[in-house]
C-alpha positions in Angstrom: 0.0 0.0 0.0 3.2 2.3 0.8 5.2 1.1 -1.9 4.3 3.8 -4.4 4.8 6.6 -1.2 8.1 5.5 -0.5 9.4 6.6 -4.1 11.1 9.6 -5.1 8.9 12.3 -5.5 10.7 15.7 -5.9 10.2 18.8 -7.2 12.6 21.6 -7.3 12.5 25.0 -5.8 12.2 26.9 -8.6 9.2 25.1 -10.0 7.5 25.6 -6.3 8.4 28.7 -6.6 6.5 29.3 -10.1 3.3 27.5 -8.7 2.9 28.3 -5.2 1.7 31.9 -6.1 -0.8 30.5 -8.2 -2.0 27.8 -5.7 -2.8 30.2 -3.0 -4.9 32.2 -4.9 -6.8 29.4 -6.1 -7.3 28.5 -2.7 -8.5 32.0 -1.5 -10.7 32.1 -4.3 -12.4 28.7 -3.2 -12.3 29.5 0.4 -14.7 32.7 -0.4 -16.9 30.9 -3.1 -17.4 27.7 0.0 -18.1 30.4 2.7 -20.3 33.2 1.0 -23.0 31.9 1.3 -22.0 29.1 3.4 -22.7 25.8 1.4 -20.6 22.9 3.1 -18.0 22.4 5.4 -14.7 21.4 4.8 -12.9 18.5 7.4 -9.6 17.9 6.6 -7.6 15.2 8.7 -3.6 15.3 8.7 -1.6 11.9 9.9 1.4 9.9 9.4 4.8 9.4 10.6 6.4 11.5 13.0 9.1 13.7 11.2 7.1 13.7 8.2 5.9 16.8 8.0 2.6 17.2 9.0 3.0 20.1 11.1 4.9 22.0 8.5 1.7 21.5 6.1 -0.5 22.4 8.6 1.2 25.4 9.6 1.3 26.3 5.6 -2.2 25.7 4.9 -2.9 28.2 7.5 -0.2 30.7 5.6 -1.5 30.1 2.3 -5.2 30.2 3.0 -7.2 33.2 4.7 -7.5 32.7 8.7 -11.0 34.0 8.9 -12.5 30.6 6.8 -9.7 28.1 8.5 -10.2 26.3 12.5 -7.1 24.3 13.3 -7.2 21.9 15.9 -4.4 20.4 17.2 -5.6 17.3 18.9 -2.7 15.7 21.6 -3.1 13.9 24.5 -7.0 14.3 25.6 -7.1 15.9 28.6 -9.1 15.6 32.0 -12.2 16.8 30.7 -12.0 14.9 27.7 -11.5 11.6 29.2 -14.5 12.5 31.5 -16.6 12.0 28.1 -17.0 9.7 25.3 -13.7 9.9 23.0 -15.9 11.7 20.0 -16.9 14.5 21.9 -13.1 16.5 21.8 -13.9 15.7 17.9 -17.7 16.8 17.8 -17.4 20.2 19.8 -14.6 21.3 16.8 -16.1 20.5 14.0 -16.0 23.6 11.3 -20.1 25.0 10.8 -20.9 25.2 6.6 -19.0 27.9 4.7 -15.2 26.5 6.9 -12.2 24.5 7.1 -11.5 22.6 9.8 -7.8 21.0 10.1 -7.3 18.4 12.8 -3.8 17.5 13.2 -4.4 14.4 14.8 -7.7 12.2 14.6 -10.2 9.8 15.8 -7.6 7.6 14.1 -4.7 8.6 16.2 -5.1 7.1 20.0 -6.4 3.9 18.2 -3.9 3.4 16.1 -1.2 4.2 19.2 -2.9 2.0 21.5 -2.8 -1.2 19.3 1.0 -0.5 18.3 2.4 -0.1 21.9 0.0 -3.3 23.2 -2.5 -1.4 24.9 -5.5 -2.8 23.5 -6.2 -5.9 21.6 -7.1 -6.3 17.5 -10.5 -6.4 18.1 -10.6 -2.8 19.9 -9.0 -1.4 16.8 -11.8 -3.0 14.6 -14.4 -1.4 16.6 -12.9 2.1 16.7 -12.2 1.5 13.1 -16.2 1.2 12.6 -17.1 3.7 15.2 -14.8 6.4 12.8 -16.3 5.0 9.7 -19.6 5.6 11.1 -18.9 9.1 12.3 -17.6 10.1 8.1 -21.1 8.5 7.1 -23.2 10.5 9.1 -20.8 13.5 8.7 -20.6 12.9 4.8 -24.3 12.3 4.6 -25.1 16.1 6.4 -23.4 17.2 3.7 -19.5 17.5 4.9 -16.2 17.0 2.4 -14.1 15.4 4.4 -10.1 15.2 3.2 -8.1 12.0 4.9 -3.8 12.7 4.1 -1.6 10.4 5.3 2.0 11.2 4.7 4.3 8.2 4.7 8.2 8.2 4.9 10.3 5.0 4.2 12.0 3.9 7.5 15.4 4.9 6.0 13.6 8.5 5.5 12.5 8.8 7.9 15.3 8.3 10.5 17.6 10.7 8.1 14.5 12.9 8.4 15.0 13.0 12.1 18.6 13.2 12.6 18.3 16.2 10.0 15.6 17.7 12.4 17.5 17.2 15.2 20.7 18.8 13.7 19.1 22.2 12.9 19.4 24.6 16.1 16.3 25.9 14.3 14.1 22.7 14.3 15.6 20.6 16.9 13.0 20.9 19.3 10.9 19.3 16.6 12.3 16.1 17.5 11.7 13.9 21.1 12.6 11.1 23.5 8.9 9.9 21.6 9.6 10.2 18.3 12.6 8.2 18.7 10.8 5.7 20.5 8.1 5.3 17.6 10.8 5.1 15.3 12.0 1.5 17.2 8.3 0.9 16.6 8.1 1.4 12.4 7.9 -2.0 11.7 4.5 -2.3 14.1 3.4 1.4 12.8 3.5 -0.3 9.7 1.3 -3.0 9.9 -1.1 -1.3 11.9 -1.4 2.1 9.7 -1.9 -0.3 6.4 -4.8 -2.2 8.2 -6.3 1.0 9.3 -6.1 3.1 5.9 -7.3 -0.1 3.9 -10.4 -0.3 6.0 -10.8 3.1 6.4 -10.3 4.8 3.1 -14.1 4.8 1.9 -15.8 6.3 -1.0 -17.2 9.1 0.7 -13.6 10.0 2.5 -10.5 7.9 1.0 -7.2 8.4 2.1 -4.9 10.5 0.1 -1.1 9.1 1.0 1.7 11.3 0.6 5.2 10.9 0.7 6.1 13.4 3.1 10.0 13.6 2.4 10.1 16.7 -0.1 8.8 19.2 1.4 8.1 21.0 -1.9 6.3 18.1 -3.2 4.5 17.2 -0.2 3.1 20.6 0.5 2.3 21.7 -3.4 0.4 17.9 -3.9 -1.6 18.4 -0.6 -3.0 22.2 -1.5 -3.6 20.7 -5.4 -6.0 18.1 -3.6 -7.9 20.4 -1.4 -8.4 22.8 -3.8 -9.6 19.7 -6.5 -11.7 18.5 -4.2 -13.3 21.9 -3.2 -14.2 22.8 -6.6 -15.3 19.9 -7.5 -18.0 20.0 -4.9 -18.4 23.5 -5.0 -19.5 22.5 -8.6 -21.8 19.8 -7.4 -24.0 21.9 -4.7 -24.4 24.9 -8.1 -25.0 22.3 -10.7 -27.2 20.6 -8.1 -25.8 17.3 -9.0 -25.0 15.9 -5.5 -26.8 12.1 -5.6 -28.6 12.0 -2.2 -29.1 7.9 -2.0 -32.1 6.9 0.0 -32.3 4.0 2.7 -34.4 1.3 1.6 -38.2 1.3 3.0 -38.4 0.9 7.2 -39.3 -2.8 7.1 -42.7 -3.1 9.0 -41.8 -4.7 12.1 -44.8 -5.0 13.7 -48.7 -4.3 12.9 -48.8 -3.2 17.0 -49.4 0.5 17.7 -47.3 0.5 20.9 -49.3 3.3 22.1 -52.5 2.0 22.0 -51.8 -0.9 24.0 -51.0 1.6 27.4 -53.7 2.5 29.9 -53.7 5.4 30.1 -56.7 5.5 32.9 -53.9 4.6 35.8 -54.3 6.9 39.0 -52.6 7.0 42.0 -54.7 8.9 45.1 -52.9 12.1 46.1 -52.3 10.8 49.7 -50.0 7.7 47.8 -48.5 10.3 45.6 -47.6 12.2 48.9 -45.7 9.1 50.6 -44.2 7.7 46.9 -43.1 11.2 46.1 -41.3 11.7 49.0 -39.8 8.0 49.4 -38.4 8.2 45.6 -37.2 11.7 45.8 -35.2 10.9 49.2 -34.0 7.6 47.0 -32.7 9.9 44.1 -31.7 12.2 46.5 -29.1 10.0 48.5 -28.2 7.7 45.5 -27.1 10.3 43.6 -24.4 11.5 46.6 -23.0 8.0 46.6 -19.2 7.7 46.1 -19.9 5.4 43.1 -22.2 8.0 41.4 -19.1 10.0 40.6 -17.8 7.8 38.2 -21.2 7.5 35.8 -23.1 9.7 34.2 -26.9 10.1 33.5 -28.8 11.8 30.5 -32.3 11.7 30.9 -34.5 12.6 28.1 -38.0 13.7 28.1 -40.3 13.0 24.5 -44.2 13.1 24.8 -47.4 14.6 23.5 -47.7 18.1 23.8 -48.7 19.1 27.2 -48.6 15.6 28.7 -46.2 17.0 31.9 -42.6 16.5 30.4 -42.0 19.9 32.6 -43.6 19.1 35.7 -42.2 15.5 35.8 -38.6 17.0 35.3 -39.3 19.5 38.5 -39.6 16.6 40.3 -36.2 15.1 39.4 -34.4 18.5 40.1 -36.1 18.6 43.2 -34.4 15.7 44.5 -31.1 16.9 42.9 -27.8 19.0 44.5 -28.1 22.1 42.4 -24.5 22.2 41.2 -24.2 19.0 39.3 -27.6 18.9 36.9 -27.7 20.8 34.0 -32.1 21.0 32.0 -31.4 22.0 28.2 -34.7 22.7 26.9 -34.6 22.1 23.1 -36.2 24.2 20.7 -36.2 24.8 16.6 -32.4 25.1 16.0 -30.4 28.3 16.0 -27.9 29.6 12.9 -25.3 28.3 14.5 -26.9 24.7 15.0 -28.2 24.7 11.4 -24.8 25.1 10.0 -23.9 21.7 11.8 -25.0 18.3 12.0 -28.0 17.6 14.0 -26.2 15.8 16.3 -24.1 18.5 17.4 -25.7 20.4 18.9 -26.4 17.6 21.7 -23.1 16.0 21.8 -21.6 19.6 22.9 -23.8 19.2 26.2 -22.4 15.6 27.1 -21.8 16.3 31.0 -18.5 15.4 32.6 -18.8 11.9 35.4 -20.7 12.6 38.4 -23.8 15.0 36.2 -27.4 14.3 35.5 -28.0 15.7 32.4 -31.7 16.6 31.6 -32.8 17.1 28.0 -36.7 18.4 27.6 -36.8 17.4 24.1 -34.0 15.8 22.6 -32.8 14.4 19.2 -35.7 12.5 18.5 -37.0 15.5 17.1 -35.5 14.2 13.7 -37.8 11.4 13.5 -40.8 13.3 15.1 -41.4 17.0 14.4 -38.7 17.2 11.6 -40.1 13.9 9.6 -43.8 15.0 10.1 -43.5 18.7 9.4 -40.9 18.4 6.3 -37.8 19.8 7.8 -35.6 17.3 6.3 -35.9 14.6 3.8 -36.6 11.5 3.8 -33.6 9.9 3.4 -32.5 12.3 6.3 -35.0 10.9 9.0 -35.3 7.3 8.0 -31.3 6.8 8.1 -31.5 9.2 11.9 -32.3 6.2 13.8 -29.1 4.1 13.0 -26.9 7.6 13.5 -28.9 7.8 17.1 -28.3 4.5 17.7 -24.7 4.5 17.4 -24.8 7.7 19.3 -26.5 6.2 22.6 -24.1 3.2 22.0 -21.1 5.2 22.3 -22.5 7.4 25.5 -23.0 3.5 27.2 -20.2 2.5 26.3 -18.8 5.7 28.5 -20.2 4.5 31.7 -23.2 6.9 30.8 -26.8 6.1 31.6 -29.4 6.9 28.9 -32.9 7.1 30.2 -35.8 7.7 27.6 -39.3 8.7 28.6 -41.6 9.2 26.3 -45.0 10.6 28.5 -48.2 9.2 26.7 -51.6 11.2 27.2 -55.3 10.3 25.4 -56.3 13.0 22.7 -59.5 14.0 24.6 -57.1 15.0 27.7 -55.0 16.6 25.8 -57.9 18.6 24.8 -58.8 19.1 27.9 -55.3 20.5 29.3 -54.8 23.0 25.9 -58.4 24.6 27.2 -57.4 24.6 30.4 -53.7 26.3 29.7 -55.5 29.3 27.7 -58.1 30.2 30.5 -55.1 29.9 33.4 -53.0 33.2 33.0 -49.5 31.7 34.2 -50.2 28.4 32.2 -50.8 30.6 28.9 -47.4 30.8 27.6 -47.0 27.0 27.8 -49.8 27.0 24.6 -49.2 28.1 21.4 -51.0 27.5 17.5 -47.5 25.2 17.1 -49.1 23.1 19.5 -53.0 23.3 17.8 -51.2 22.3 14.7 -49.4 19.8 16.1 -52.8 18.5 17.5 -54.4 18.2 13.5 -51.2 15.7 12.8 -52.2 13.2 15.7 -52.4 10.2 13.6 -49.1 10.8 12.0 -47.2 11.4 15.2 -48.8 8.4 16.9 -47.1 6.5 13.9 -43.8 8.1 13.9 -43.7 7.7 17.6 -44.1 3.6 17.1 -41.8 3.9 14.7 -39.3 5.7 16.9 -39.8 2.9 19.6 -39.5 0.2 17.2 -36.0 1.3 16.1 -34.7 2.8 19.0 -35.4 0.9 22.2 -32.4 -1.1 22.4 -31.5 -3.5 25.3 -28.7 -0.8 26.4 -31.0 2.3 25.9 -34.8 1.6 26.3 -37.6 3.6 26.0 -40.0 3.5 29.2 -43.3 4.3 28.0 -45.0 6.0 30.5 -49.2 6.8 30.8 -49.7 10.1 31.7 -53.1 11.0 31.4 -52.6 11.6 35.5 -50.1 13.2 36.4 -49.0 12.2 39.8 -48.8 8.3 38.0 -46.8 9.9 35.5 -44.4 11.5 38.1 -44.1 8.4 40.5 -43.1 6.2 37.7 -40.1 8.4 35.6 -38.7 8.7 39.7 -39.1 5.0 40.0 -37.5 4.3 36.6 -34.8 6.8 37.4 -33.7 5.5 40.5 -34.0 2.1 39.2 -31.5 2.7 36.4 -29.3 4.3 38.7 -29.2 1.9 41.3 -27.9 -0.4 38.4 -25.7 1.3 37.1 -23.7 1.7 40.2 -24.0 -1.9 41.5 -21.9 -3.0 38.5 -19.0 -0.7 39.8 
């Protein structure tokens, strides 16, 4: 796979020179016809060898191109508050919003790949990272992202003449460590591992472009030629209109059941045992979430239901029962610019706590496959292949030691009904009822579908979705604390 990387590939300085000039302007020019107005983003991944260069290029690209449409991320050793969170979310929280360049010197590749080689983990924990990142460039590549993969390669003669040169320059010397060195006793493993990675990695939606990073002339004038290829090239797509979006095949009917219907919804608890349960399961939440062992897991609960079925009044008596300090509520509404120029998934990976949090989401990223299928706001392929994406999103949060808890708060129509009257005549209820939610209420049949849907796809053994009847509240209430606790209680036991 390296063979053709490890030839000589030079090109001299005055031909560099000559086409640099040109280059750069190329580049400026597509950097302003990607950003105004913003159409895509641009991900582009640098890796290799040590002493290949890939901090030169970096530092070059950021020369040659204009600073304003460019994010570079130089991604080390994760620190503290990254390890506290799945290994995506250092990733997720830089990636460049439409119209921008993101350069990540380092990767979702990187820790993988340095693990295996030093003996860290075993061949089947690089397989699943492997998928995890192939995954990520779907979805990523789906919401519309060009993502650029270089890996710059240097024989294992060049690349120890490459260091000792480093090393011999006052000027570049510090260029070179103990590390490098110690990866270079390590080529032979590098080796093996890097081919296996780039030959399952390097897809059609985001190959691997490998460079032989040697020349620095050559290495620097073939990487800008590819960006800029690749950026006109799309740019072309999105103004021809020519981009292929292909659709999933039709959601195979797994059931005739309508989940829903088979709840009873006509469950009631008498206000004297809400009283005792209320308090019981509040002082239960209470003290299991100041346990030693709650410090080391996390929990995101999220809250789905029927328009005014008590999602708000159910999570007030959560936070009740909570230390101020370590619960966060993100109430999700219609996305903002800034979310819009990202992929939907974003903009709730950013809010992943640290260990030790309750998270609590009113609303969450179901809205893809509810209110976003049923009102239009993306397309069809968009929504039918969101439940896979949210999927492998949950599975990577439990993988973290993170509890995902999913209500989804069930009410009849006719209450309903009865609470939307009831909410216009109260004056401090009135804001909670708007013509969004009238709407809504004409689309019943095809929410109660998407909803079974939803269930269908996405209660999985390590995320389920509690289904909880709501039609009284106090029920409602008694059961999300039981659940919660229950969960909880779990969760820590296996610590």
């Amino acid at each position: 796979m390296f063979e053709s990387a490890e030839l000589e590939h030079k090109i001299d300085k005055a031909t560099y020179d000559l086409e640099v000039p040109k280059l750069r302007e190329a580049l400026l020019d597509a950097q302003m016809d990607l950003a105004k107005p913003a159409k895509f983003p641009v991900i582009i991944l640098v890796g290799g060898l040590d002493g290949a260069g890939r901090g030169e290029t970096v530092n070059l690209l950021n020369e040659w191109m204009d600073p304003r449409f460019i994010q570079t991320h130089g991604m080390g050793e994760p620190s503290d508050e990254e390890l506290d969170r799945p290994m995506m979310w250092r990733f997720w929280r830089e990636l460049p919003p439409k119209g921008k360049i993101g350069i990540f010197l380092g990767s979702w590749y990187t820790w993988p790949i340095l693990n295996r080689v030093t003996g860290s983990t075993k061949e089947a924990d690089l397989d699943r990272s492997m998928e995890r990142a192939k995954r990520l460039e779907k979805m990523l590549t789906d919401e519309g992202a060009l993502i650029l993969k270089f890996w710059m390669h240097l024989s294992k003669d060049r690349q120890e003449k490459r260091l000792k040169l480093l090393e011999k320059n006052p000027e570049t010397r510090w260029r070179v460590t103990d590390r490098d060195w110690k990866h270079f006793k390590l080529y032979d493993k590098f080796r093996i591992v890097h081919e296996s990675v780039i030959r399952h990695t390097s897809t059609a939606e985001a190959p691997w472009t490998i460079v032989e990073g040697y020349d620095p002339h050559y290495r620097s004038l073939t990487i800008g030629k590819v960006i800029l290829d690749a950026i006109r090239r799309r740019l072309d797509d999105v103004d021809n209109k020519t981009i292929e979006v292909i659709a999933p095949p039709p959601l195979p009917s797994i059931d005739q059941l309508n989940i829903l219907k088979t709840l009873d919804l006509n469950q009631k608890i008498t206000k004297k045992t809400f009283k005792t349960e209320l308090e019981k399961y509040q002082g239960k939440l209470a003290l299991l979430t100041r346990e030693a062992k709650f410090k080391d897991i996390t929990v995101i609960a999220l809250f789905e239901g029927n328009d005014a079925a008590g999602k708000g009044g159910a999570i007030r008596r959560i936070t009740s029962a909570l230390d101020a300090r370590y619960y966060n509520i993100i109430p999700v509404a219609a996305p903002t610019e800034e979310e819009r120029a990202q992929p939907y998934l974003w903009r709730f990976w950013r809010h992943i706590p640290r260990r030790g949090r309750v998270m609590i989401f009113d609303r969450s990223w179901y809205g893809r496959v509810l209110v976003e299928r049923i009102e239009g706001f993306c397309s069809k392929a968009d929504w039918m292949r969101a439940y896979s994406e949210i999927n492998d999103f949950e599975a990577q949060l439990v993988r973290h030691n993170i509890v995902v808890i999913k209500f989804w708060l069930a009410i009849s129509k006719d209450e309903q009904l009865e609470r939307f009257n009831a909410r216009e005549k109260i004056g401090f209820k009135r804001f909670k009822i708007t013509e969004d939610d009238w709407r809504n209420r004409d689309k019943w049949d095809d929410y109660e579908h998407a909803v079974c849907d939803m269930v269908d796809r996405t209660s999985t053994e390590i995320a389920p979705w509690t289904l909880v009847e709501a039609n009284d509240k106090n029920f409602a209430r008694i059961k999300i604390l039981k659940t919660l606790c229950k969960q909880i209680e779990a969760a820590m036991q296996k610590k």
